[in-house]
C-alpha positions, 0 to 999 in steps of 0.5 A: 508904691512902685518900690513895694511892689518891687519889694513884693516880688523878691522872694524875701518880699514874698515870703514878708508879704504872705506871712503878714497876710497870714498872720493878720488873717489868722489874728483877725480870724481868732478874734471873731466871736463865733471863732472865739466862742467855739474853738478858742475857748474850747481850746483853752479849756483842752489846755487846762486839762492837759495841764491837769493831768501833768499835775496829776502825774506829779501827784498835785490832785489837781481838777478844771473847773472850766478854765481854772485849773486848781489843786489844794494848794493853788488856782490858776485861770487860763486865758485865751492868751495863755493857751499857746495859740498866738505862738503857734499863729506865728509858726504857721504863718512862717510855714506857710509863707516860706517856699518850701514843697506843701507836704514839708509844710504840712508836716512842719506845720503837725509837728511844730503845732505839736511841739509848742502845745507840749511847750505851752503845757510845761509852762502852764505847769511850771507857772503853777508851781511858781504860784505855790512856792513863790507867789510874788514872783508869778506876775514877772514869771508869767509876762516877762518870762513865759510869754517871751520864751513861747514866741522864742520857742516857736520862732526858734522851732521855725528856723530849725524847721528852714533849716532842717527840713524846707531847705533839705532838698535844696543843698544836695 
C-alpha cells in the first residue's frame, strides 16, 4: 500500500490516478438508468440524424426512425455503443487528469468532444454503405475495424492535444 502511495504522488501517478478515477466515474455515470434514458439515448438518436443528413447530402434519402436509421437500400440500428461516447470518456478522462491550465482543458475537451463526434458520424456513414455493397463484411468492419480506429482516433486526438496545445506554454 506504501508503494502506491508513493506511485500516487508522482505526476505520472497522479495523472494515472485522476484518469481511472475519471473514467470509471464517467463509465459508471453512463450506465445509471436515469443517465441512460435521458441523455445516452437521447444522444444516440442525435447521432442517427447526423448520419441521416450526411447520407442525405450523398443523396441516400435516408430517414430515423428512433435509432434505425434506414434508406431503400439499407437499415442500420444504432447503439448506445455505437454513438462515439466511450472514446469521448476516454478523451476527457485524458484531458482532464493530465496538468495542463483549466482553460486548455476546457478548450481541448470542446474541440476534442467535436472531432470525435464528426469522426463517429463518418464511420456510422461508412458502415452504411459497407451494409449496402458488402454486407458480409459488416460485422468485421464494425467490431474489428471501426470500434478499434475510434478509441485510436481519440487517443491519438489526446496526444496531439499534450502535444500541441497542454505542453505549448512549457517549451518556450
Amino acid at each position: 500500500m506504501a508503494s502506491l502511495r508513493a506511485f500516487l504522488a508522482t505526476p505520472v501517478g497522479r495523472f494515472v490516478g485522476i484518469y481511472a478515477a475519471v473514467l470509471s466515474v464517467g463509465f459508471l455515470v453512463l450506465a445509471l438508468r436515469p443517465v441512460n434514458d435521458h441523455v445516452v439515448n437521447p444522444y444516440t438518436t442525435f447521432v442517427a440524424h447526423e448520419a441521416r443528413l450526411a447520407l442525405n447530402l450523398l443523396g441516400e434519402g435516408a430517414t430515423v426512425t428512433g435509432q434505425v436509421l434506414s434508406s431503400p437500400r439499407y437499415s442500420v440500428a444504432i447503439f448506445n455503443g455505437c454513438n462515439g461516447l466511450e472514446a469521448i470518456l476516454i478523451f476527457v478522462s485524458g484531458v482532464v487528469a493530465f496538468p495542463a491550465p483549466w482553460r486548455t482543458k476546457v478548450l481541448g475537451i470542446v474541440l476534442g468532444f467535436a472531432a470525435i463526434q464528426v469522426f463517429n458520424v463518418v464511420r456510422v456513414v461508412s458502415l452504411f454503405y459497407v451494409g449496402i455493397h458488402r454486407r458480409e463484411w459488416f460485422t468485421v468492419a464494425h467490431v474489428l475495424v471501426w470500434q478499434s480506429l475510434v478509441i485510436v482516433f481519440g487517443v491519438v486526438l489526446w496526444l496531439v492535444w499534450v502535444r500541441r496545445y497542454a505542453l505549448a506554454g512549457t517549451q518556450r
